[in-house]
C-alpha positions as CSV (number, residue, x, y, z in Angstrom):
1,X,-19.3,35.2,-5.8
2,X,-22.5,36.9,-5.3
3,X,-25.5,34.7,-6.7
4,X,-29.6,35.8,-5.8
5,X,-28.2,39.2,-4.2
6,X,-26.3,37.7,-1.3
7,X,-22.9,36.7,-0.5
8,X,-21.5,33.5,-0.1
9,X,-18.8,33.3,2.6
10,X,-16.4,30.0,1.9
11,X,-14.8,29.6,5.9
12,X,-11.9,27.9,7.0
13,X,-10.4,25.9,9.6
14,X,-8.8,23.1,10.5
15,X,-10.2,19.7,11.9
16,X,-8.2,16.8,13.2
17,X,-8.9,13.5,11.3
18,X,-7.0,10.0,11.4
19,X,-4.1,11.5,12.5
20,X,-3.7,14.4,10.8
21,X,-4.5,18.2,10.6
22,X,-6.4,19.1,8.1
23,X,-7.4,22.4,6.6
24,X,-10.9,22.6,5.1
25,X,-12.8,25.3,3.1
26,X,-16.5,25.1,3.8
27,X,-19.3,26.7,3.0
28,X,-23.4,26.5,3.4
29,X,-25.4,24.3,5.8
30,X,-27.9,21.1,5.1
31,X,-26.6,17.9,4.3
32,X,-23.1,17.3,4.0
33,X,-21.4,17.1,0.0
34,X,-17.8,16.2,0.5
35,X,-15.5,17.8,-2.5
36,X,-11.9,15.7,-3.3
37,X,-9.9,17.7,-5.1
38,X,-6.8,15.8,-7.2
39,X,-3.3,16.7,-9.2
40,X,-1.7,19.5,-8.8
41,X,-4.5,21.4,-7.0
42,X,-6.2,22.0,-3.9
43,X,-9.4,23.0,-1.9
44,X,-9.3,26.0,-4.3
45,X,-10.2,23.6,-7.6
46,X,-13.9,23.9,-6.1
47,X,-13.8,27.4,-5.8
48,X,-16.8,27.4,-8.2
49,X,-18.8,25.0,-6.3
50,X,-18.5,25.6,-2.5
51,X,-20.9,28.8,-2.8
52,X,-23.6,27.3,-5.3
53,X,-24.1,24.3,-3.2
54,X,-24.1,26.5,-0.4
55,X,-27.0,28.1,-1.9
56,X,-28.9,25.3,-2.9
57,X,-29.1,23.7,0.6
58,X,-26.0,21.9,1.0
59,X,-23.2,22.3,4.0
60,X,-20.1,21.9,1.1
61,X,-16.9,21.1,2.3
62,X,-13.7,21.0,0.4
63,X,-10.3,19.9,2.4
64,X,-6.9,20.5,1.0
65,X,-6.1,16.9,0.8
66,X,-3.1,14.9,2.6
67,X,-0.1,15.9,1.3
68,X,-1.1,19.5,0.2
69,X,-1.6,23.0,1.0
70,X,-2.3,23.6,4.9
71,X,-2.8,20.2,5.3
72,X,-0.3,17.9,7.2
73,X,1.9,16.1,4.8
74,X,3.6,12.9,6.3
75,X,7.0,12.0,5.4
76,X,6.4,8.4,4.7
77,X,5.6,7.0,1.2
78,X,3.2,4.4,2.6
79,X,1.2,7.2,4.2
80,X,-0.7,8.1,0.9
81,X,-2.4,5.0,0.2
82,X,-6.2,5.1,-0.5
83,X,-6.5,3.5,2.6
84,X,-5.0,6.2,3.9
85,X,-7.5,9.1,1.9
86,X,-10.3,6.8,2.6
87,X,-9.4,6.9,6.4
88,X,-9.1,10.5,6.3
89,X,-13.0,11.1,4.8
90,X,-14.0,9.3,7.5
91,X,-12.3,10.9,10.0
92,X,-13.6,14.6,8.7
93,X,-17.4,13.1,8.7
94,X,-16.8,12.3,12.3
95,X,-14.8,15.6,12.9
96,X,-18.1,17.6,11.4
97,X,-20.5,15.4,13.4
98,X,-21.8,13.8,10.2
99,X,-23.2,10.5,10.1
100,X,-23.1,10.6,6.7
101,X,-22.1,12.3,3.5
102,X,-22.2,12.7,-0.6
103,X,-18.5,12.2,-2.1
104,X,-17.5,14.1,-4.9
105,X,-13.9,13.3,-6.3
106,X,-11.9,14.7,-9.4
107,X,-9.0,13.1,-10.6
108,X,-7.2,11.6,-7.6
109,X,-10.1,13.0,-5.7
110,X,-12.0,10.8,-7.5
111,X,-10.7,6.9,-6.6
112,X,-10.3,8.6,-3.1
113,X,-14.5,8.9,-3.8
114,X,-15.0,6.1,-5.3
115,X,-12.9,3.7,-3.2
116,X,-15.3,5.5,0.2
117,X,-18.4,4.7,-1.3
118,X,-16.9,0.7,-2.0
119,X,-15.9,0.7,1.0
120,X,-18.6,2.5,3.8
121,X,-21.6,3.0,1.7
122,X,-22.9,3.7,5.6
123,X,-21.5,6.5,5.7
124,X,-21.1,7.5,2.2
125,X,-24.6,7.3,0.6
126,X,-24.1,8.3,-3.1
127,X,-20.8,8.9,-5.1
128,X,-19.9,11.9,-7.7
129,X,-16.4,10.8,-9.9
130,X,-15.2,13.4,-12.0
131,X,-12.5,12.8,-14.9
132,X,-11.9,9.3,-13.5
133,X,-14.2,6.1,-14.1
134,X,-14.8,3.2,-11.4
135,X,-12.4,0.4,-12.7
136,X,-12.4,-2.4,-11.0
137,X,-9.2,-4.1,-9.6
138,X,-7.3,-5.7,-12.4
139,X,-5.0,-8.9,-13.0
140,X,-1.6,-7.3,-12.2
141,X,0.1,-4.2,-10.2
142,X,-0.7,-1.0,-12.3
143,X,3.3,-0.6,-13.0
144,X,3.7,-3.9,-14.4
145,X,0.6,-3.3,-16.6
146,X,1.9,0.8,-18.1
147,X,5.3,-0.7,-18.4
148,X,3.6,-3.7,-20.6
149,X,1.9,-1.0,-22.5
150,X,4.3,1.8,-23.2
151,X,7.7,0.0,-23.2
152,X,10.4,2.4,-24.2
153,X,7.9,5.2,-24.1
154,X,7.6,8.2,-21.7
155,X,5.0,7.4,-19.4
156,X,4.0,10.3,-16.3
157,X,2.5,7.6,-13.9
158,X,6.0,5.2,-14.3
159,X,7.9,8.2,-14.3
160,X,6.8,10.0,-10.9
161,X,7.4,6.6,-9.1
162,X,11.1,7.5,-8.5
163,X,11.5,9.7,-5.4
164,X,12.6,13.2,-6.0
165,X,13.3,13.2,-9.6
166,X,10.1,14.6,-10.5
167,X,9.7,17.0,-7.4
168,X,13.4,18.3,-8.5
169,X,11.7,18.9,-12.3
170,X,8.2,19.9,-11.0
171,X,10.0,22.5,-8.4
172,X,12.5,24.1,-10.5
173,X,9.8,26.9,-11.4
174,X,6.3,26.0,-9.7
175,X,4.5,29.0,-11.8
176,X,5.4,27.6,-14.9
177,X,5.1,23.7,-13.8
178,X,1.0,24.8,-13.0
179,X,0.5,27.0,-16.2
180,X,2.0,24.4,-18.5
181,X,-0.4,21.8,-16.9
182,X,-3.3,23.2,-16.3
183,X,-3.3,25.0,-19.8
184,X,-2.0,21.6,-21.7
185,X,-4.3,19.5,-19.8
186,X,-7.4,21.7,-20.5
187,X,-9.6,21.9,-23.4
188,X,-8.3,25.3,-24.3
189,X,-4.6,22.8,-24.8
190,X,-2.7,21.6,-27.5
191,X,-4.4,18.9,-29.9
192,X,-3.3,15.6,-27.8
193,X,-3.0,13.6,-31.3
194,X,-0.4,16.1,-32.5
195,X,1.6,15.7,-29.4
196,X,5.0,13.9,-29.7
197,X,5.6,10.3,-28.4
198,X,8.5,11.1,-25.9
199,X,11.3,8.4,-24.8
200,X,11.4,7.1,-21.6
201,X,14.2,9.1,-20.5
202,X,11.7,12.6,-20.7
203,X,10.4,14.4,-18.2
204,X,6.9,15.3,-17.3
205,X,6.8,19.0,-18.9
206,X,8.5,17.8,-22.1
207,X,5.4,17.1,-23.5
208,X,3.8,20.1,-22.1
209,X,3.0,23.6,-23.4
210,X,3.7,27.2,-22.4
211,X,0.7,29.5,-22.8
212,X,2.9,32.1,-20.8
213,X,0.7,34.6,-18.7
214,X,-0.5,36.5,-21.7
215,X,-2.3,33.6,-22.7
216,X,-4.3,31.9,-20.4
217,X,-7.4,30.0,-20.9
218,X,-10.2,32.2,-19.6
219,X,-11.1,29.8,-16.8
220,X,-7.8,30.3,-15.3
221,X,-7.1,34.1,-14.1
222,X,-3.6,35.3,-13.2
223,X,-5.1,35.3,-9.4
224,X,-5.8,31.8,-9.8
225,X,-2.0,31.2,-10.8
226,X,-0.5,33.2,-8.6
227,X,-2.9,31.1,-5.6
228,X,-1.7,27.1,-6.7
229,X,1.8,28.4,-7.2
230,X,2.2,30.1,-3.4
231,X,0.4,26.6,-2.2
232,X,3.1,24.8,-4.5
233,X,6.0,26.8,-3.6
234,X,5.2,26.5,0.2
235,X,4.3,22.6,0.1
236,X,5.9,21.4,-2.9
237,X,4.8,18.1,-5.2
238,X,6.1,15.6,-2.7
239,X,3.0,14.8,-0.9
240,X,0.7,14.7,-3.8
241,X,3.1,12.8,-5.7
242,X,3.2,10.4,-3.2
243,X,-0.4,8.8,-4.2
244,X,1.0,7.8,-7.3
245,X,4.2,6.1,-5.5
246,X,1.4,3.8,-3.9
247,X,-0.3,2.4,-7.1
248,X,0.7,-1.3,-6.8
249,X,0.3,-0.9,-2.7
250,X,-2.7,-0.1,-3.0
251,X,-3.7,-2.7,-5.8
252,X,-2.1,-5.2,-2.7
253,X,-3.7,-4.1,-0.1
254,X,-7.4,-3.7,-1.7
255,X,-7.4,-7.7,-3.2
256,X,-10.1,-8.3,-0.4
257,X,-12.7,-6.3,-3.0
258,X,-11.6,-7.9,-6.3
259,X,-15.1,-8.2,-8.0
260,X,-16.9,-5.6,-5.8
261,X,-19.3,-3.2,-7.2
262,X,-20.1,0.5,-6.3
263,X,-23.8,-0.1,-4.7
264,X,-24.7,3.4,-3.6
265,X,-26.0,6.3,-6.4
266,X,-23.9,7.8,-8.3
267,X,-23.1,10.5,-11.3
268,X,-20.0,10.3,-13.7
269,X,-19.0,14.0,-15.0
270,X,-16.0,14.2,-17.6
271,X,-14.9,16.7,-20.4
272,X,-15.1,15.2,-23.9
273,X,-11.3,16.1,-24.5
274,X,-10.0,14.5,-21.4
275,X,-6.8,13.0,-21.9
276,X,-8.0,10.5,-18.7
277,X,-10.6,9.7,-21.3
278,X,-8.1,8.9,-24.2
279,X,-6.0,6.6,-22.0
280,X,-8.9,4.8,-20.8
281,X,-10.7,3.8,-23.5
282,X,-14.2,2.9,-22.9
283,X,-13.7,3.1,-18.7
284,X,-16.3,5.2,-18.6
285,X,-18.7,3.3,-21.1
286,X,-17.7,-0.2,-18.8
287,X,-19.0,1.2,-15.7
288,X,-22.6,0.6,-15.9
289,X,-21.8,-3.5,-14.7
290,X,-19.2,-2.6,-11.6
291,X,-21.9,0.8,-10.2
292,X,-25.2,-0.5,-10.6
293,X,-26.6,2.3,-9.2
294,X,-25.0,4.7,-12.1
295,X,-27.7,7.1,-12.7
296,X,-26.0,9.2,-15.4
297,X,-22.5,9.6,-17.2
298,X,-22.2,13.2,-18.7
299,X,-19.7,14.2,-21.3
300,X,-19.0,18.1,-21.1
301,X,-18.2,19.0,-25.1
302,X,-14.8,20.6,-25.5
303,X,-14.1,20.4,-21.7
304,X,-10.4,18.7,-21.1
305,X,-9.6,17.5,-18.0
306,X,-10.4,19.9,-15.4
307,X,-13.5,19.6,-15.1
308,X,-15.3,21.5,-12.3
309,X,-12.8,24.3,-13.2
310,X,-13.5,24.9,-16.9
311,X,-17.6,24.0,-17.3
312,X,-17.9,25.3,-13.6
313,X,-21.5,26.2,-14.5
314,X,-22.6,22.6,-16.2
315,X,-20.5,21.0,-13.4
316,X,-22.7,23.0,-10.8
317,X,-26.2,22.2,-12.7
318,X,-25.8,18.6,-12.7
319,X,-24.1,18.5,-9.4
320,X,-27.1,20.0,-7.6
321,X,-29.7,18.0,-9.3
322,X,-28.1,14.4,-8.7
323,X,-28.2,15.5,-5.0
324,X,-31.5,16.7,-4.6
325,X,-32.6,13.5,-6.7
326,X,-30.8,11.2,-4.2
């Protein structure tokens, strides 16, 4: 994108980091803004951003995250754990030479962020959560709390636990799998409330719709399909799929920071029409007590759920101005 009459170049390469090779897409110089991207995407979800941060001072860098794109994908379940991500930020800070960085995570990207400034605030000195709030650790594994909540009810999270069955599903036609759920997903989708309630035996897409290519939101060009599906089709949903396989592991593991709080700054960002939003009712609102240092939480009207994608241009705006408040 050309923005004040010069080009932007986004670069890549790859960097070794905690064990693993991973491809990043980078852009800019300055201080380091780290962007994590989530569910079915890729370094290419920040396509947007990498230039405009570029241009406002900032060395942006946006990996394709374990388990996707160029990036190595392990073979073991227990090799996605946040512990795991976590590791990995740290490990691309020291492959960059950074002593420290800004975070900025969307969707799974954004636990990955939140969990690195809990964790290192040393070395992560303010936190950007997109689509997902801070929650703190609760009472019981994640599983046993969906399966308390939706019972005989088709649930995504409860579904993609089993290995393969959703790969198989998500697979059997990558360029429709991403249209369906980016369009459905977006604010541009379906009205969620008019949505079926789907038995436990459905699978993800059921409750999905099929813009077809005539009919894609206007955030989301044919290029931009035809990109996540060859990433898909060469990768496929294992790895990313994965994180999900390691909810209650990682509710285990992390019972050392029950009752810890996000001390660092940080910026919530999320579209009004987030279906994150509707399944976590009042997350966002609850915040302000687990990140003190919560210096704004900014609702993008008629936005869905992904975020940096659609409102690219609000996105950018407040980006850039929580980081050259911090």
């Amino acid at each position: 994108p050309k923005r004040g009459g010069r080009h932007v170049e986004i670069k890549h390469r790859f960097v070794e980091t905690n064990g693993i090779r991973m491809h990043i897409a980078e852009a800019g110089e300055g201080p380091l803004v780290l962007l994590c991207h989530g569910f079915p995407e890729s370094w290419y979800s920040w396509r947007h951003q990498l230039p405009v941060l570029a241009e406002a001072g900032f060395h942006a860098v946006a990996p394709d995250m374990r388990g996707y794109g160029q990036t190595d994908a392990p073979e073991a379940i227990d090799a996605y754990t946040q512990f795991d991500l976590v590791g990995d930020m740290v490990g691309l800070l020291d492959a960059l030479g950074a002593e420290t960085a800004v975070i900025v995570g969307h969707d799974w990207g954004a636990p990955v962020a939140w969990n690195a400034a809990l964790w290192r605030p040393d070395r992560f000195r303010a936190v950007v959560g997109m689509s997902v709030p801070f929650t703190p650790r609760g009472p019981v594994p994640p599983t046993q709390a969906f399966k308390a909540a939706f019972g005989e009810n088709f649930f995504y999270i409860l579904y993609f636990q089993e290995p393969g069955k959703a790969e198989a599903e998500l697979e059997r036609d990558v360029r429709r799998t991403m249209r369906m759920t980016l369009f459905t997903a977006s604010g541009d989708g379906p009205d969620r409330s008019i949505l079926p309630r789907l038995p436990k035996t459905a699978g993800f897409l059921d409750g999905m719709v099929d813009p077809g290519e005539e009919h894609l939101p206007s955030w989301l060009t044919k290029e931009d399909l035809d990109f996540y599906t060859a990433e898909f089709e060469g990768r496929g949903f294992r790895g990313g799929l994965n994180w999900y396989r390691n909810m209650d592991r990682n509710w285990r593991l992390s019972a050392p920071w029950a009752g810890a709080k996000v001390t660092v700054p940080a910026l919530f960002i999320s579209g009004e029409k987030d279906v994150v939003r509707a399944m976590a009712p009042g997350a966002a609102e609850a915040m302000r007590e687990w990140v003190p240092n919560l210096r704004d939480v900014i609702w993008l009207p008629g936005c869905g759920h992904w975020t940096q994608q659609e409102r690219p241009h609000e996105v950018n705006e407040a980006l850039v101005a929580f980081l050259r408040s911090l």
